[in-house]
NUTI-884167 format. One line per field, with one value per residue (C-alpha): residue number from 1; x, z, y; residue in three letters. Coordinates in pm, 1 decimal. Layout:
N
n = c(NUM,...) $
X = c(X,...) $
Z = c(Z,...) $
Y = c(Y,...) $
res = c(ALA,...) $
This chain:
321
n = c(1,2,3,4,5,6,7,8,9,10,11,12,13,14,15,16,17,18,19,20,21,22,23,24,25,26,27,28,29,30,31,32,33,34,35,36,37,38,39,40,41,42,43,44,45,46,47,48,49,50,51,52,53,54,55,56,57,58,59,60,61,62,63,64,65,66,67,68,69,70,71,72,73,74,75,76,77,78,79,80,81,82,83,84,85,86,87,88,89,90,91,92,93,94,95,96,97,98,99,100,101,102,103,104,105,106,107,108,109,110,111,112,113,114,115,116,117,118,119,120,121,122,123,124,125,126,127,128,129,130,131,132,133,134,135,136,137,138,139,140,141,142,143,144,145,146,147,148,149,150,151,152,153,154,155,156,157,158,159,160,161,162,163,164,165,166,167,168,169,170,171,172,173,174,175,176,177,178,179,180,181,182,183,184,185,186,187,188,189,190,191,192,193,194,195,196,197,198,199,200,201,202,203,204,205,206,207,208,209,210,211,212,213,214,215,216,217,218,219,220,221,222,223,224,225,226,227,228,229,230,231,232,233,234,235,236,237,238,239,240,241,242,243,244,245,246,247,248,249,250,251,252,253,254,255,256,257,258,259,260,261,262,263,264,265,266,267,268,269,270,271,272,273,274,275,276,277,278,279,280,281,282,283,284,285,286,287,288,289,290,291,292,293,294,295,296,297,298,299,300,301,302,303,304,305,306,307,308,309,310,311,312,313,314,315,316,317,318,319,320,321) $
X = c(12869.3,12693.4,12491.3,12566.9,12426.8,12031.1,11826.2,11579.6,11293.8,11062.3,11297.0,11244.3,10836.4,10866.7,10986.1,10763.0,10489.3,10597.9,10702.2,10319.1,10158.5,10373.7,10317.6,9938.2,9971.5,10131.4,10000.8,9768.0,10071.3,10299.8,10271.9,10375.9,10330.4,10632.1,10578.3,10658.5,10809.1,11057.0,11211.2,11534.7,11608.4,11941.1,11976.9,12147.7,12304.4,12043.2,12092.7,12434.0,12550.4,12259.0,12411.4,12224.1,11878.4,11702.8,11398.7,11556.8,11652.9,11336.6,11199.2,10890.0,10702.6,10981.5,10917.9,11245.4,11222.9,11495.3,11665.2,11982.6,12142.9,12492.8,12637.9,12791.1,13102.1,13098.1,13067.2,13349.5,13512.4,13372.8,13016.6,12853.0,12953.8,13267.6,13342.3,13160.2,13331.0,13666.7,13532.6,13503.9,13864.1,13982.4,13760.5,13907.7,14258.7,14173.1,14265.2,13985.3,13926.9,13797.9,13549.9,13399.3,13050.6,13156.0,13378.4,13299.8,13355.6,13487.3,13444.8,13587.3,13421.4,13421.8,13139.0,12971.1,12628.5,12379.9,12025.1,11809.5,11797.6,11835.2,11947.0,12207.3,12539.7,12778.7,12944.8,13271.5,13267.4,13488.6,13256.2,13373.3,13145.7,13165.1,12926.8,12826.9,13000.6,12723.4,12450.7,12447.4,12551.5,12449.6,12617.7,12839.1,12954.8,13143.7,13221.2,13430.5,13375.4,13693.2,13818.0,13858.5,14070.2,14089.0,13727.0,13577.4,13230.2,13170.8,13093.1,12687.1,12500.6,12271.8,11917.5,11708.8,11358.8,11048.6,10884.6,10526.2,10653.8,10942.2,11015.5,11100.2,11362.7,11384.1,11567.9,11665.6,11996.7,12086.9,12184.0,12552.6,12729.4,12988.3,12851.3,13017.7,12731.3,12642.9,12705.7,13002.0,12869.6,12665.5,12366.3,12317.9,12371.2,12109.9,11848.3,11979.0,11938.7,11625.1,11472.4,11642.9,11528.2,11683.2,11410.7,11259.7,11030.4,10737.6,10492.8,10183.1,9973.1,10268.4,10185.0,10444.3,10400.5,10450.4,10790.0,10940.7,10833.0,11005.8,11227.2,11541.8,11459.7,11780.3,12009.1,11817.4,11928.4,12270.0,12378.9,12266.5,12542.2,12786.1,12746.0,12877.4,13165.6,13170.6,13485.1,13642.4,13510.2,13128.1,13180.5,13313.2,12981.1,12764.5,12941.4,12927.9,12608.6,12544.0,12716.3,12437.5,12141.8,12017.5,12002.9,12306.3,12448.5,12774.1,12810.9,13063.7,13263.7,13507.9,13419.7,13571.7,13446.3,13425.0,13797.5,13843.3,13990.3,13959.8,13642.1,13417.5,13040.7,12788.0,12423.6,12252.0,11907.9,11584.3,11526.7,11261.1,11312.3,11701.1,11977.0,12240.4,12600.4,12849.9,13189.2,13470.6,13862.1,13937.6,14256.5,14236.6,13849.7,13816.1,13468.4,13537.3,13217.4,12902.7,12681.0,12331.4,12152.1,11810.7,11577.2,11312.3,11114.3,11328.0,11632.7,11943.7,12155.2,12388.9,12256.0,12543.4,12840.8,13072.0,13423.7,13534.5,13885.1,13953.8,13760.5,13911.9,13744.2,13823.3,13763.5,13532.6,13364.8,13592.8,13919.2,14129.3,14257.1) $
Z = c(7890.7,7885.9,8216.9,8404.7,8708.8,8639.7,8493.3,8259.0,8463.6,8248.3,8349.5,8702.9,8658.3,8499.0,8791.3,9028.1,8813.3,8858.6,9211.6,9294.3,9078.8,9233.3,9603.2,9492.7,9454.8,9739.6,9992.9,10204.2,10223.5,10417.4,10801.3,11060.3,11007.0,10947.9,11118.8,10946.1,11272.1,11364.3,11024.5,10976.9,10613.2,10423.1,10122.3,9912.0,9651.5,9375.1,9264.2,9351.4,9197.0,8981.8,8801.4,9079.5,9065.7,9350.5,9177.8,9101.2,9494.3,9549.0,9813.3,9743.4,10007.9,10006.8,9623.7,9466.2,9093.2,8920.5,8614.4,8700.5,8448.6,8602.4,8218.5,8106.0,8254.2,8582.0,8902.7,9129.3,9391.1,9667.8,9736.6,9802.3,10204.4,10132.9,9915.7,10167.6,10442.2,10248.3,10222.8,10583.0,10633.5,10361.3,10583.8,10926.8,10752.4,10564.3,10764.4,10985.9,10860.8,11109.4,11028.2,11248.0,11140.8,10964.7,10692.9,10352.2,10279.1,9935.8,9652.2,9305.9,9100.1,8758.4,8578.6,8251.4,8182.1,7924.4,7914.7,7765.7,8018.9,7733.3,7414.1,7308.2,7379.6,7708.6,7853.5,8051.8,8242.2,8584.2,8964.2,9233.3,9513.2,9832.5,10069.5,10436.3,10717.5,10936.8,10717.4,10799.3,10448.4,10062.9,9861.1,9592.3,9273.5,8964.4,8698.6,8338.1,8046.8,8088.6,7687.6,7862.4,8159.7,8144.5,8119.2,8458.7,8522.1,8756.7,9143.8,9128.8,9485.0,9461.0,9682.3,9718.7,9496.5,9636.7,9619.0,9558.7,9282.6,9133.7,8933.2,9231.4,9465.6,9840.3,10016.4,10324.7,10423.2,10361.5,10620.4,10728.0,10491.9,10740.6,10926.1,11269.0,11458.8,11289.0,11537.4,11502.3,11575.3,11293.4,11486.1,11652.1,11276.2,11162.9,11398.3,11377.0,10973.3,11041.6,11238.4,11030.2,10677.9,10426.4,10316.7,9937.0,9890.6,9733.7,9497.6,9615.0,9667.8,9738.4,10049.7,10309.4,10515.0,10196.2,10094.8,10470.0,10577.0,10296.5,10403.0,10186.6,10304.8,10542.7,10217.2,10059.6,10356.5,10371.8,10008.8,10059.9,10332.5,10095.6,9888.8,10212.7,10452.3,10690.5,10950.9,10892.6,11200.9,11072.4,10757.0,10811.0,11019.7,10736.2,10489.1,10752.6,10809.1,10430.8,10461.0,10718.2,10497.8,10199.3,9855.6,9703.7,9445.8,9274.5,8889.2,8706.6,8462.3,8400.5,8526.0,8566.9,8690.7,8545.2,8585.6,8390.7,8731.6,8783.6,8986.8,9158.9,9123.6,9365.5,9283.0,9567.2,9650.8,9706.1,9341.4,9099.8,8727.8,8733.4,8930.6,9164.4,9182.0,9393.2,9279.0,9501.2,9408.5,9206.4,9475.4,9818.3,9799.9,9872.9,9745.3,9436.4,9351.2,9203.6,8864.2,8745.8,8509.2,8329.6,8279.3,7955.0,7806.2,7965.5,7825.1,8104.2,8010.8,8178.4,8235.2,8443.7,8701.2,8919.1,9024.7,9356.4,9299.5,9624.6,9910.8,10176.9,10423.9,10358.0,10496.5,10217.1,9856.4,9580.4,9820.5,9682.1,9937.7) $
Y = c(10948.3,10616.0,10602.1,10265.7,10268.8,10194.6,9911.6,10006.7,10090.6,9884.6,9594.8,9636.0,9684.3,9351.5,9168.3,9344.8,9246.7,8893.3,8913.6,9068.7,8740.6,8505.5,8674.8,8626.4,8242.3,8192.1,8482.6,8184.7,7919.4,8136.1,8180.3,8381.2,8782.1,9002.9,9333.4,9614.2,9824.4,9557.3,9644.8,9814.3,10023.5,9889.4,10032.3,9737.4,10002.0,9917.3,10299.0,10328.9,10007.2,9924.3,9652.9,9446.8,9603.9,9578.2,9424.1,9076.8,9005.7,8968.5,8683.9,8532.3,8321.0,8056.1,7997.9,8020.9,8110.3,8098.4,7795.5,7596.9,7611.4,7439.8,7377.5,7018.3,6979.5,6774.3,6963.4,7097.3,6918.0,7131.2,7197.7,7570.0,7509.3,7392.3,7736.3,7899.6,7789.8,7880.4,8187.9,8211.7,8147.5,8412.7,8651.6,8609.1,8699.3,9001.7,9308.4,9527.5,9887.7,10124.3,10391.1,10690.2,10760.3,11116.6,10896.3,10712.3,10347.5,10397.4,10113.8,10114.3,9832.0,9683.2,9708.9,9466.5,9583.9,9626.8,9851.4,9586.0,9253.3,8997.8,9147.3,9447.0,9560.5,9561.5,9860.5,9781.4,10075.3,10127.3,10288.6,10492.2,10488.7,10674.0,10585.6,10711.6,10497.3,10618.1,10684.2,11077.0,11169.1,11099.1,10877.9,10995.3,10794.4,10886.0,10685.3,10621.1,10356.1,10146.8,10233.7,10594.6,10606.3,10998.3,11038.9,11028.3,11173.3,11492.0,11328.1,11285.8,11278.2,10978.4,10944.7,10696.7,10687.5,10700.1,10402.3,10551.7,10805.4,10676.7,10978.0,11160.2,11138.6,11108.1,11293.9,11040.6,10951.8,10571.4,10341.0,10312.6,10154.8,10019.0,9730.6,9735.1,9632.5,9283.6,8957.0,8755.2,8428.0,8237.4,8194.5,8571.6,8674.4,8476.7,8606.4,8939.1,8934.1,8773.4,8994.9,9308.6,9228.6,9428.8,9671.7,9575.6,9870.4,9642.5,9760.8,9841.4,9569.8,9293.4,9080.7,9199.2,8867.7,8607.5,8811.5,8901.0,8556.1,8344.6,8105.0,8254.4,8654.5,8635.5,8503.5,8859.1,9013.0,8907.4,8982.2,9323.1,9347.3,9250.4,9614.9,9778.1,9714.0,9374.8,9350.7,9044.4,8863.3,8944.2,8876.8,8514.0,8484.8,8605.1,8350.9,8055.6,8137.3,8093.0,7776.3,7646.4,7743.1,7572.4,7673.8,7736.9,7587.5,7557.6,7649.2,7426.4,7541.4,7787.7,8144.7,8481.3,8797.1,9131.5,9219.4,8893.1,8734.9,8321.0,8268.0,8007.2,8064.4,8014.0,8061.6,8210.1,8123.8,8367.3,8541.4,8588.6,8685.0,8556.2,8437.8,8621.9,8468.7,8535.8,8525.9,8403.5,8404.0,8016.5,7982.2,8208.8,8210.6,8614.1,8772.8,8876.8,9040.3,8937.1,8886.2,8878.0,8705.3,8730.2,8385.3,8478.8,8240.6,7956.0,8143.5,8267.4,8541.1,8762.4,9095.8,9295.3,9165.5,9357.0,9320.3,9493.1,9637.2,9811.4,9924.1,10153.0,10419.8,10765.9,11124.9,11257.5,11198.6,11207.4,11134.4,10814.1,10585.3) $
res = c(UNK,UNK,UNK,UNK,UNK,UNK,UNK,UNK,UNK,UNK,UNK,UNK,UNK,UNK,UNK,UNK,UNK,UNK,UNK,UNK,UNK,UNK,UNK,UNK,UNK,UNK,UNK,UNK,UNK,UNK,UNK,UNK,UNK,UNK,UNK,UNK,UNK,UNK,UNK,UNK,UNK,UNK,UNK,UNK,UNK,UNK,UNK,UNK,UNK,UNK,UNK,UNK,UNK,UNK,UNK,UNK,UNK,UNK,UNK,UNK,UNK,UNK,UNK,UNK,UNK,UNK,UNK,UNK,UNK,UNK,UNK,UNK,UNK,UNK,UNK,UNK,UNK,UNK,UNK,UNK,UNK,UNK,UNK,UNK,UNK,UNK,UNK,UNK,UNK,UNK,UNK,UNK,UNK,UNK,UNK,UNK,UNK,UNK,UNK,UNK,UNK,UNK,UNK,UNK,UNK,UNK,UNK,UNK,UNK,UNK,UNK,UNK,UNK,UNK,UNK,UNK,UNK,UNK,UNK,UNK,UNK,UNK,UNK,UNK,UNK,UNK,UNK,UNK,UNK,UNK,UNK,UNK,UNK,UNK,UNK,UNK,UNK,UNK,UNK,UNK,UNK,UNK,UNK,UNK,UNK,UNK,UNK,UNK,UNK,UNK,UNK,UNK,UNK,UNK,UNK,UNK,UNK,UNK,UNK,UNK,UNK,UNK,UNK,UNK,UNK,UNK,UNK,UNK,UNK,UNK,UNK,UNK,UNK,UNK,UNK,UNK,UNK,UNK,UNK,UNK,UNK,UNK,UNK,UNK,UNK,UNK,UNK,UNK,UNK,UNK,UNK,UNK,UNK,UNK,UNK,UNK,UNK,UNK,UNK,UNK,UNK,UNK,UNK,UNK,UNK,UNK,UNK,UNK,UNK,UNK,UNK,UNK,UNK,UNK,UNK,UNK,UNK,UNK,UNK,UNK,UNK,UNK,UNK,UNK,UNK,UNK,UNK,UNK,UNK,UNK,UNK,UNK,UNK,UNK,UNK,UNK,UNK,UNK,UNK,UNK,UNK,UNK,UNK,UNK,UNK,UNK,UNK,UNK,UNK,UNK,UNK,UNK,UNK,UNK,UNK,UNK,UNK,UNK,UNK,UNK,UNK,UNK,UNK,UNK,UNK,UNK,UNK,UNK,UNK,UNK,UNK,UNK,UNK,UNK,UNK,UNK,UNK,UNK,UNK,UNK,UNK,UNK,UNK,UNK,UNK,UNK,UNK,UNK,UNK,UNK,UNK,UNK,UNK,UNK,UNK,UNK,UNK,UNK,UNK,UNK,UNK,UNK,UNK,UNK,UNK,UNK,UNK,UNK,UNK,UNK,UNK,UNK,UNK,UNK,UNK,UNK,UNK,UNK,UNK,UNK,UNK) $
């Protein structure tokens, strides 16, 4: 079975090589300290979902790397707030799941990816994730190429690498994946993702101050939530919030996302090596999922997107909603 969760790891040491040169350059022009024991651990799903390697969320000092590359055809009506805002709406009138901290926020996803960042084939494949509401359990994930709907992979218990070997494995619980503590008002969430950066596990050497202290860490932050569950109330927050901040960018031209559904693009701010877009339904403006995209040699190309199909809480690993 084609494996589909993982970047090549020679594509991740590539961005970490530029993050930690870029991080160099701009280590003296960034300001106040971020300490490391205010930090919380989120683990963003960069092994569970992998299509979105952790490597290319990276924040750099405020220094936003990354090609705009918005096409030729004239831009939307709307701008990023406005879509964000929209978004906001869709949010407050999608209904609340519940979890108690024993469950599993189950995910199934649609999958494009390909193992080299720039050049080769795609695999369509279909995810099934299953993922501790209150981080006191593993995550589980099986998966199936989508020209096989019978072939389904044995459940496999994913952990978390550790960041000084990463041939070996950690095992460490992840953080809950259902986020029923995060604030409800715009500007509580922004201090509260703020202060609670999502955890990048930098190589060694990186300047922790020049990455937590960028000015786009709590857009980092905030997509990360996104691979988990938000209540509706939160989650209109988090895109409001969005709306507030600068950055974004709207992507003209036609778009779909991985389940081939009509889409509106924003480009998020906040990454090195590439570009992360968030994908928002054309007409009722739900979050649709996301995609990424490679820049080499001045050259963009997509390297994986995902589709969220369903998402439901559930008693146990391999249970279906």
């Amino acid at each position: 079975m084609h494996k589909i969760d993982e970047p090549p790891r020679g594509f991740e040491e590539q961005l970490l090589t530029d993050l930690t040169a870029h991080v160099s350059r701009r280590a003296e022009e960034v300001g106040a300290a971020r300490s490391a024991g205010r930090r919380r651990r989120f683990l963003p799903g960069w092994r569970v979902a992998g299509a979105f390697g952790l490597a290319v969320t990276l924040t750099v000092g405020g220094l936003v790397v990354q090609t705009m590359r918005v096409g030729d055809r004239p831009p939307p009506t709307a701008s990023a707030s406005e879509i964000l805002r929209m978004a906001a709406d869709a949010a407050r009138q999608q209904p609340e799941l519940t979890a108690r901290p024993d469950q599993f926020v189950f995910t199934e996803s649609v999958t494009t990816f390909r193992d080299l960042p720039d050049s080769g084939p795609y695999t369509n494949s279909r995810v099934q994730r299953w993922e501790s509401a209150g981080g006191v359990a593993h995550t589980q994930r099986r998966h199936r190429l989508e020209s096989e709907p019978n072939g389904w992979s044995d459940l496999q218990v994913l952990r978390l690498d550790d960041p000084a070997d990463p041939t070996k494995e950690l095992d460490v619980f992840p953080e809950p994946a259902y986020h029923g503590d995060l604030p409800s008002d715009p500007d509580e969430l922004f201090r509260y993702l703020r202060d609670h950066p999502v955890d990048l596990h930098l190589p060694e050497g990186a300047d922790e101050e020049a990455v937590y202290g960028g000015e786009h860490m709590v857009y980092t932050t905030a997509r990360s939530m996104l691979d988990g569950y938000v209540p509706p109330r939160a989650l209109a927050a988090l895109y409001e919030m969005m709306a507030r901040e600068p950055g974004a960018v709207v992507l003209s031209g036609g778009v779909v996302d991985a389940a081939g559904r009509p889409a509106v693009a924003i480009r998020t701010p906040g990454v090195i090596g590439g570009n992360v877009d968030l994908l928002f339904d054309r007409d009722t403006h739900v979050y649709l999922g996301r995609r990424m995209s490679v820049v080499r040699n001045g050259k963009e190309s997509l390297h994986a997107a995902g589709a969220v199909i369903r998402i439901a809480i559930v008693d146990r690993p391999g249970q279906q909603p």
